[in-house]
C-alpha positions as CSV (number, residue, x, y, z in Angstrom):
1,X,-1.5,-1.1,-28.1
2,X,1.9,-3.2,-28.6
3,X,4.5,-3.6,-30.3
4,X,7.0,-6.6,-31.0
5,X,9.7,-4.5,-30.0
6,X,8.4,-4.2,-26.2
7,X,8.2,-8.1,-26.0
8,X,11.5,-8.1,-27.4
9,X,12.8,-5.9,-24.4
10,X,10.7,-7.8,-21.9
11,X,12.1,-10.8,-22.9
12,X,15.7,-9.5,-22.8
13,X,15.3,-8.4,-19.2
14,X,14.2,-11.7,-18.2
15,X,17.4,-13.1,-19.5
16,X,19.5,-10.9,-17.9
17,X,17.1,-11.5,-14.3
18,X,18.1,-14.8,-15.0
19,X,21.9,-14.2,-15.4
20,X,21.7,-12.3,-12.5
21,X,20.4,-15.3,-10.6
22,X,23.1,-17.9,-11.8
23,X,25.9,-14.9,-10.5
24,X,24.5,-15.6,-7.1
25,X,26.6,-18.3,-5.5
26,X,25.0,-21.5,-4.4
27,X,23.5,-21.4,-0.8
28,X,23.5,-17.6,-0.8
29,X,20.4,-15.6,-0.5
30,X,18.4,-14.3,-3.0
31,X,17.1,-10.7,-3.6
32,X,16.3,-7.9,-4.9
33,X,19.5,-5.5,-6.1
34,X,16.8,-2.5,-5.7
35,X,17.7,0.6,-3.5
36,X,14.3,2.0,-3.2
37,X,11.1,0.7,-0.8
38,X,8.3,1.8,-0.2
39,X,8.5,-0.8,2.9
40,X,9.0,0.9,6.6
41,X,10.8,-1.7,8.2
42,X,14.4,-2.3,9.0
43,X,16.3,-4.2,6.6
44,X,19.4,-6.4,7.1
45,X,22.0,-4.5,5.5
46,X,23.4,-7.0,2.5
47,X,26.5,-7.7,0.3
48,X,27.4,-8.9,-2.7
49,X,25.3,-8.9,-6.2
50,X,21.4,-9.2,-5.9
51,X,18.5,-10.0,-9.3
52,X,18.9,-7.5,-11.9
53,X,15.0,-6.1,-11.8
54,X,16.6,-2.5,-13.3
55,X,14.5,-4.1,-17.2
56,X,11.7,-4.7,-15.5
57,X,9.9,-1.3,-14.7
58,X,8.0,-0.6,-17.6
59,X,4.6,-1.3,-19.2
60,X,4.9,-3.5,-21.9
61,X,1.6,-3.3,-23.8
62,X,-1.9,-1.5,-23.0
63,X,-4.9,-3.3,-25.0
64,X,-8.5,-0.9,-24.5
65,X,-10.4,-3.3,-26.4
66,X,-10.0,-6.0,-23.9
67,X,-9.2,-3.4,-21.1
68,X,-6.0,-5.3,-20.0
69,X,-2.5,-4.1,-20.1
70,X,0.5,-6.1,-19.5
71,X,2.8,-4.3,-17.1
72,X,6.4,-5.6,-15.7
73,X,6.3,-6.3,-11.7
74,X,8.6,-3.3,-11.1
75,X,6.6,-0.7,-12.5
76,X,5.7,2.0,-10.6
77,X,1.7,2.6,-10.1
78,X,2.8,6.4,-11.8
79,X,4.2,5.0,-15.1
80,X,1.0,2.2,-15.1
81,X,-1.1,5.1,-15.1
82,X,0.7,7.5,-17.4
83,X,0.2,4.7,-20.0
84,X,-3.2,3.5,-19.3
85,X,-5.4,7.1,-18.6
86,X,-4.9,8.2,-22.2
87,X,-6.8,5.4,-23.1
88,X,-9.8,6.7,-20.6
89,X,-8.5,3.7,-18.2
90,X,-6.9,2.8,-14.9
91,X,-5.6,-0.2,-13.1
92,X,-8.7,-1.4,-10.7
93,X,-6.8,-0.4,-7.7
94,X,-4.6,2.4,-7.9
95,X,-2.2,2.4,-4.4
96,X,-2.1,6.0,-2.9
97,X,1.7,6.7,-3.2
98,X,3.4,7.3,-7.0
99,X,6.3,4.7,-6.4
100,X,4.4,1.7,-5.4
101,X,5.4,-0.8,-8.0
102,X,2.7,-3.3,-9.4
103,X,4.2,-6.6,-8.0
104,X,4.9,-4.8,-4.8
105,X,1.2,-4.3,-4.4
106,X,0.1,-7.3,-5.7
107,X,2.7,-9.1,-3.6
108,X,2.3,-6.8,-0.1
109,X,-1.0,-5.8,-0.5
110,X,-2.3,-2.4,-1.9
111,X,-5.9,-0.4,-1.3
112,X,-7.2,2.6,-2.1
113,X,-10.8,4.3,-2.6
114,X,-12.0,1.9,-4.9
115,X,-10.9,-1.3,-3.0
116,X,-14.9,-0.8,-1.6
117,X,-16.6,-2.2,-4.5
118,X,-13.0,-3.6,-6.5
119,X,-11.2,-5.2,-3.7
120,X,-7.6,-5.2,-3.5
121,X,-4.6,-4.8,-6.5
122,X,-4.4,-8.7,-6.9
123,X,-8.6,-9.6,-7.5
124,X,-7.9,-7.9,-11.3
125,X,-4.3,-9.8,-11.4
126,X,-5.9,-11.9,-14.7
127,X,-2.5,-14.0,-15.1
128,X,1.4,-13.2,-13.8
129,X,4.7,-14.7,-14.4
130,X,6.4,-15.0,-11.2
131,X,10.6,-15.7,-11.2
132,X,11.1,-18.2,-8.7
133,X,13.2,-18.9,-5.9
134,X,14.5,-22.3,-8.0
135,X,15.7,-19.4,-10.7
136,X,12.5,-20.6,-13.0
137,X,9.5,-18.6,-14.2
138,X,6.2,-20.0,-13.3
139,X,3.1,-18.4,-15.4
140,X,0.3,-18.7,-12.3
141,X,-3.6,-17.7,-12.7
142,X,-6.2,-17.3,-10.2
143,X,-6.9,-20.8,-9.0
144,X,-3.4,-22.0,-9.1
145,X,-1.6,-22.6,-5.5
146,X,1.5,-20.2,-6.5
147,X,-1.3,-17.5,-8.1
148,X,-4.0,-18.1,-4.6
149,X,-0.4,-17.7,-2.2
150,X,1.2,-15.1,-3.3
151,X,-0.9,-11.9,-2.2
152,X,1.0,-11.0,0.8
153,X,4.3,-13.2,0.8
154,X,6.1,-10.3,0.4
155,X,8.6,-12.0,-2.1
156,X,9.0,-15.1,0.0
157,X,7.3,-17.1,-3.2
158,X,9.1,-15.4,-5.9
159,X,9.1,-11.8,-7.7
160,X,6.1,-11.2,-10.5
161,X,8.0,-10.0,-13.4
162,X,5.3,-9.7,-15.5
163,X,1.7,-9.3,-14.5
164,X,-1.6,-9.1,-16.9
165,X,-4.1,-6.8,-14.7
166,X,-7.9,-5.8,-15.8
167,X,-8.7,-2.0,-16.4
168,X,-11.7,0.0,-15.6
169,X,-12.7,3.0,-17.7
170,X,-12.3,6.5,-16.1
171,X,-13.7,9.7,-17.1
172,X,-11.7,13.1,-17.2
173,X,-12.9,14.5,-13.5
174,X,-13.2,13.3,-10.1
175,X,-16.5,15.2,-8.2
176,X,-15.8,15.0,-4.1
177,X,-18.4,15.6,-1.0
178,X,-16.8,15.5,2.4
179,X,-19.4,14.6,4.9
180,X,-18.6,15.2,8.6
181,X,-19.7,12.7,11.3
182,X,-19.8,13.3,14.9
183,X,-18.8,9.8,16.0
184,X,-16.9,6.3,14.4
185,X,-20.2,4.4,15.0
186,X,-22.2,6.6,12.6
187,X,-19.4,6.9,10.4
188,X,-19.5,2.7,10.1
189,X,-23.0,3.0,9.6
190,X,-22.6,5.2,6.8
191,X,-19.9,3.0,5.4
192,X,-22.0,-0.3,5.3
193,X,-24.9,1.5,3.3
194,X,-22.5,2.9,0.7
195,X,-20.9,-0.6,0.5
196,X,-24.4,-2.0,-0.2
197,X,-26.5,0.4,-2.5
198,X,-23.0,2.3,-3.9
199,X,-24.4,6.1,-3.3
200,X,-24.9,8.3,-0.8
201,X,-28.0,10.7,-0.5
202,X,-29.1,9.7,-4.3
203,X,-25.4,9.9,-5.9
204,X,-23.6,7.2,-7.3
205,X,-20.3,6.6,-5.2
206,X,-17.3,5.0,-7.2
207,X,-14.7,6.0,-4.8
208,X,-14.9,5.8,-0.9
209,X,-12.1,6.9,2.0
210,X,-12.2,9.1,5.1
211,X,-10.5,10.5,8.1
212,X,-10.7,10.5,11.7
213,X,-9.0,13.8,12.7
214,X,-10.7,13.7,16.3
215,X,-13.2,10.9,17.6
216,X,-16.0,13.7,17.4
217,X,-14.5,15.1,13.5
218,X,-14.0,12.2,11.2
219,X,-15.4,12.3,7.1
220,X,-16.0,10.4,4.6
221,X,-15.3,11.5,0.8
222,X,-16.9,10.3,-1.5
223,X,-15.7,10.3,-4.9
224,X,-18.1,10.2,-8.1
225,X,-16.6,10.1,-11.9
226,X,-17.8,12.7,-14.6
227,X,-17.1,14.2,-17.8
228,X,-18.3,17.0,-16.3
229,X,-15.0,19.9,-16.5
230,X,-15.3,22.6,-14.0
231,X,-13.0,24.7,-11.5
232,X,-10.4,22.5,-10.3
233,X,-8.5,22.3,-7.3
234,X,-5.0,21.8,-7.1
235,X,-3.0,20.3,-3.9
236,X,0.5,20.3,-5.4
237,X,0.7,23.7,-5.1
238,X,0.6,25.8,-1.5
239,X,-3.0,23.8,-1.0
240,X,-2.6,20.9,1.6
241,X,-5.0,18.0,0.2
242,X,-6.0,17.0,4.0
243,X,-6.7,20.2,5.2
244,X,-9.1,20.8,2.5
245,X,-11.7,17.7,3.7
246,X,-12.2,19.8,6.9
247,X,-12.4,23.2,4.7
248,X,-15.0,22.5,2.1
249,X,-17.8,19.8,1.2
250,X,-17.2,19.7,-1.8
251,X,-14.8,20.0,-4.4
252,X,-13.7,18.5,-8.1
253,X,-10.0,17.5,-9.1
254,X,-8.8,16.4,-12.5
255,X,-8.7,11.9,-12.4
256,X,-5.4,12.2,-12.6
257,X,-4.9,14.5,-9.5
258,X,-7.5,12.7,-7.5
259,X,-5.2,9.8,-8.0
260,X,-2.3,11.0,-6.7
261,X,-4.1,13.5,-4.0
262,X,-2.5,12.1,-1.0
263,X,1.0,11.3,-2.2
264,X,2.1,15.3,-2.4
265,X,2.2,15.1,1.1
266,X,2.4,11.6,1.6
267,X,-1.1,11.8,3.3
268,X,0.0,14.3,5.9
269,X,3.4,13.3,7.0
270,X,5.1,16.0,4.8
271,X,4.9,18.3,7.7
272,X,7.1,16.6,9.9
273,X,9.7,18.0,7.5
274,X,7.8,21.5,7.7
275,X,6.9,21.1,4.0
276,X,3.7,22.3,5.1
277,X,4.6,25.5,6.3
278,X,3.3,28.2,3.7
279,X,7.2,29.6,4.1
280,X,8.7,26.6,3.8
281,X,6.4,25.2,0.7
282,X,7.2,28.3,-1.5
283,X,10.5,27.3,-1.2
284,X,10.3,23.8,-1.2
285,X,10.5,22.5,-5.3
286,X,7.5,21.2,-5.9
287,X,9.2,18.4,-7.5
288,X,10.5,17.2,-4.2
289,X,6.9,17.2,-3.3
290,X,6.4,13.9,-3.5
291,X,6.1,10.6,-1.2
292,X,9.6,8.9,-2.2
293,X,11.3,11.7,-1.1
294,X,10.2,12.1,2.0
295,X,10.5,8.6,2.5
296,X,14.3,8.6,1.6
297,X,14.2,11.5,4.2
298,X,13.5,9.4,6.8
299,X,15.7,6.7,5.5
300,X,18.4,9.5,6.5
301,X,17.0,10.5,10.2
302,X,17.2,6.9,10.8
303,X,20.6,6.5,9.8
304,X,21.7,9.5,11.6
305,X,19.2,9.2,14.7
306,X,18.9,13.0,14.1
307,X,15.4,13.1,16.3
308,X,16.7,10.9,19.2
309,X,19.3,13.0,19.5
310,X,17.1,16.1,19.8
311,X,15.2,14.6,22.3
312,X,17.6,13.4,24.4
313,X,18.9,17.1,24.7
314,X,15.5,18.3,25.3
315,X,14.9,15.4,28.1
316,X,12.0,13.8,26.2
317,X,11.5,10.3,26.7
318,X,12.2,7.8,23.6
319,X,10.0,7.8,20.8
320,X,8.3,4.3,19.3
321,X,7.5,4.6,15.9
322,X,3.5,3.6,15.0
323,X,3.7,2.7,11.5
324,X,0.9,0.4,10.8
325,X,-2.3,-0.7,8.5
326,X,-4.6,-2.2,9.9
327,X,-8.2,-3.7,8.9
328,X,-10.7,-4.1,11.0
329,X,-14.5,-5.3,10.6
330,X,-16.5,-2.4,10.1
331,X,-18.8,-3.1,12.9
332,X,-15.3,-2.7,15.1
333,X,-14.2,0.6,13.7
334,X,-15.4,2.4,16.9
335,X,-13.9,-0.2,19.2
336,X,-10.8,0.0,17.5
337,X,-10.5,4.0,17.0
338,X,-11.6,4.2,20.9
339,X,-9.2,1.8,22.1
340,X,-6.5,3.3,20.0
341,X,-7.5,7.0,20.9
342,X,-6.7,5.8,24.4
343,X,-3.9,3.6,24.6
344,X,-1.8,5.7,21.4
345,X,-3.3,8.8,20.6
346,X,-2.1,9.4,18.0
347,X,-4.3,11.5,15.2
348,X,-5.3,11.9,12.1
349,X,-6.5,8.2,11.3
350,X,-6.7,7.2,7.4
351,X,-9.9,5.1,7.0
352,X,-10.6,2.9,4.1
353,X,-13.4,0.9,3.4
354,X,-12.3,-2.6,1.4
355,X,-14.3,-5.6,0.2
356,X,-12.3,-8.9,-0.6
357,X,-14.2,-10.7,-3.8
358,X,-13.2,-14.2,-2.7
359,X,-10.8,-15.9,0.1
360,X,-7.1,-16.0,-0.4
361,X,-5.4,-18.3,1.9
362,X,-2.2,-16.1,3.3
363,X,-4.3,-13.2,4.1
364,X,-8.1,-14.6,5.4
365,X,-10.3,-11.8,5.3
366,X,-13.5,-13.0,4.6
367,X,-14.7,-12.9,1.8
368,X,-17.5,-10.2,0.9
369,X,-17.9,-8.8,4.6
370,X,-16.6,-5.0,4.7
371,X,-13.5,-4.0,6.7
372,X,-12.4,-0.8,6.8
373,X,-8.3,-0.1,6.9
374,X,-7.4,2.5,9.1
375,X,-3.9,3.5,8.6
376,X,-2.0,6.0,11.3
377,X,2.0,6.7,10.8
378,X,4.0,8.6,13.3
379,X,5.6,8.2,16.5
380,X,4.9,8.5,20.4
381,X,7.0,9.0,23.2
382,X,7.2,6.0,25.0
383,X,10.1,6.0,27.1
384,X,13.6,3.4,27.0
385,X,11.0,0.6,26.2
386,X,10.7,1.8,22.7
387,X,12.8,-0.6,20.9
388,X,10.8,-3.7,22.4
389,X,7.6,-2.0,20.6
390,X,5.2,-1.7,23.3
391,X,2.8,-0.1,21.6
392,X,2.9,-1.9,18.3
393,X,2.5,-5.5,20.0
394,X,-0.6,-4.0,21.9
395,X,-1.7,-3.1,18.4
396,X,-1.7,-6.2,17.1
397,X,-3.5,-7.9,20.1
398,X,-6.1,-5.7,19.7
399,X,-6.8,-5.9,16.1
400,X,-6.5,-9.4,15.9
401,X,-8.9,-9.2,19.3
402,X,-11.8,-7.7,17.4
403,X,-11.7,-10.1,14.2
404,X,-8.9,-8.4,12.2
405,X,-5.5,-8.4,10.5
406,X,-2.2,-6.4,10.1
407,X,-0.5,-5.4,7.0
408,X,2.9,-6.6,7.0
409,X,4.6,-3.9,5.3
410,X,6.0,-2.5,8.7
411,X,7.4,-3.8,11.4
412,X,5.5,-7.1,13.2
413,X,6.7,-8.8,16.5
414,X,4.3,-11.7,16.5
415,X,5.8,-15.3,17.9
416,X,5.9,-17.9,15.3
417,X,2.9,-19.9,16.1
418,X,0.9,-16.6,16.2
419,X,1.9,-15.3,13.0
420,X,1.6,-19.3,11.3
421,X,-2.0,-19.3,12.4
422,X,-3.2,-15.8,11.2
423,X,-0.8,-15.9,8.0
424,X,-1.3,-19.3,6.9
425,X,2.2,-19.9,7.9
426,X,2.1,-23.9,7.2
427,X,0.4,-23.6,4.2
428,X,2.7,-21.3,2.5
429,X,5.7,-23.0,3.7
430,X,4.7,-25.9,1.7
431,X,4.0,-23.9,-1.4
432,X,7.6,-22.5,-1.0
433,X,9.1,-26.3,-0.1
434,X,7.5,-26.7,-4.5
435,X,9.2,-23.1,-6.2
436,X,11.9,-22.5,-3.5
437,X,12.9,-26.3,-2.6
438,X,16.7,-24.9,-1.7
439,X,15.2,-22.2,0.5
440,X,17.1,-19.8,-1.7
441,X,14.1,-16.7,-0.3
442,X,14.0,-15.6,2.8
443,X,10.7,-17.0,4.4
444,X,7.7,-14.7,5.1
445,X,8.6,-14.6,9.3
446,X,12.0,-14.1,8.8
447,X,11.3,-11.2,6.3
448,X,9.0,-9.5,8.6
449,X,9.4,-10.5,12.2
450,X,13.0,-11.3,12.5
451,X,14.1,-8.7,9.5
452,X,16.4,-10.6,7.8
């Protein structure tokens, strides 16, 4: 489903992406002019104009025959799948949080339940057109060097402005089982069966995540498509989507609320604003329930330091923030959750099982071996060492220790020559030297170690 008129518009925005571009005076740098992220990093604060993406959010055709839709890189995963599920269809991958845009994921990495047998947002990327850092647009497929670098250079290589993805069919309901296990090992065990036969005691399993609440109470849910209607739950309401895994062992949303299941409550960090409170969440709009919000909420703590404040009345000692994704091999899962259980604590721990269909060179997990992402946001009370990261560094170290890798959406503090060996570093500086040759993009280190 297309019309001319869409093209049309598409086209437009890239002109005026490209005027944007030529405003930008020689030598400056080039970025974004976008106020929203979905990025938990510091950013150096900028000035003066930035590209003009603000044409670029929308999808611009959906075809069912071919199951493909051509989406623009700054569409949100929320408007993708408003467009594509009436069609009985969703992107491969859909990311967890409403406001992740496609190119973001493609670009920074993106998972979700279904990365277990589909991989990751950029293995259905079919072709993309990418605006360079030399002010061109490149059209890259899978095989090409700009195509092969750009999952996880973060914009270093360019922005996707337009990006041609695959679509799987979907039916109306999502049927859940939460299955409890006693410790991570079994858990793993369970994990590399599912990843092999793709069910569970006899049932097909097309979607696969979990969490580690304790390291004797951790789940799996499994998620099976139906036709099937029935009683449905609904978590936007007073119902907290988390609490429910521990609650119940089964349980059926509709596809569409299975998709967006954890972004009410952005997994389970709405409560550090008390929106879990059953007082609170009858007041709270359920509108507001939503990921980006929160998010912009802590944009404001940090700007305010309202929380360091508090505790240096109260005579706590300083907080580190433990922002991180991480994947580790899935024989390590109980290595890693037992080191981390003692040298963080911090609980719950999203797991999530992913399978990469080939090797991409900025990101080496290897491909078809099964790692599972375990994902843990919060902070700690460290003490006046906070801001050097203490906790984050021995993070890294240890994933990288047991075979694994970081996602660099948060903040890193690798040395160069650590993060050039386990990003590729070399590599995609020479692919940047060919579509960036005035260094016009902030490199991949700079962006994420030295937040520039």
């Amino acid at each position: 489903m297309t019309t001319v008129n869409a093209w049309q518009q598409h086209a437009e925005a890239v002109d005026r992406l490209r005027a944007s571009y030529a405003a930008i005076p020689a030598g400056a740098p080039v970025r974004l002019a976008k106020q929203t992220s979905n990025l938990f990093r510091p950013r150096a604060t900028t000035t003066g104009p930035g590209l003009d993406v603000s044409g670029l959010t929308g999808v611009i055709a959906v075809d069912p025959v071919a199951r493909t839709a051509d989406v623009q890189g700054m569409c949100t995963y929320e408007d993708l799948v408003d467009a594509t599920l009436p069609h009985g269809l969703t992107p491969y991958v859909v990311p967890q949080l409403r406001t992740i845009t496609l190119g973001g994921a493609v670009t920074g990495l993106g998972i979700e339940s279904t990365s277990f047998r589909n991989g990751l947002p950029h293995e259905s990327v079919l072709e993309m057109d990418v605006f360079t850092g030399a002010g061109e647009v490149v059209t890259a497929r899978p095989g090409d060097e700009l195509f092969d670098a750009f999952p996880n250079s973060y914009g270093s290589l360019g922005y996707a402005t337009r990006l041609r993805i695959e679509l799987e069919p979907v039916p109306s309901y999502v049927a859940l089982r939460h299955v409890r296990f006693d410790d991570a090992a079994a858990l793993a065990a369970a994990v590399e069966d599912i990843v092999a036969t793709r069910e569970h005691d006899g049932v097909r399993v097309d979607g696969l995540d979990g969490v580690a609440f304790s390291p004797d109470e951790l789940y799996l849910t499994l998620a099976t498509w139906q036709e099937e209607p029935g009683p449905t739950s609904d978590y936007t309401g007073q119902d907290v989507f988390y609490r429910s895994i521990q609650q119940r062992e089964t349980d059926l949303l509709t596809t569409y609320d299975y998709l967006w299941r954890w972004d009410t409550d952005w997994f389970w960090c709405s409560g550090a604003f008390g929106a879990q409170h059953p007082v609170v969440r009858r007041v709270w709009p359920r509108r507001w329930r939503r990921s980006d919000v929160y998010h912009r909420l802590v944009a404001l703590e940090r700007r305010y330091g309202v929380v360091d404040r508090l505790d240096r009345r109260a005579g706590r000692p300083q907080r580190e923030r433990v922002i991180q994704d991480v994947e580790v091999p899935v024989g390590r899962l109980a290595d890693f959750l037992s080191w981390f259980d003692e040298a963080v604590g911090m609980r719950p721990v999203w797991l999530c099982p992913l399978v990469a269909k080939r090797d991409w060179s900025t990101y080496p997990l290897e491909a078809g071996a099964t790692y599972v992402n375990a994902g843990f946001w919060g902070t700690v009370h460290v003490g006046p060492e906070a801001p050097e990261g203490p906790l984050n560094r021995a993070i890294e170290e240890e994933v990288h220790e047991l075979g694994g890798h970081k996602s660099l959406y948060s903040e890193a503090f690798y040395d160069r020559e650590t993060f050039d060996r386990l990003y590729a570093g070399e590599h995609l500086a020479t692919i940047k030297s060919t579509y960036d040759p005035d260094n016009r993009l902030t490199s991949l280190y700079d962006k994420v170690v030295r937040r520039r």
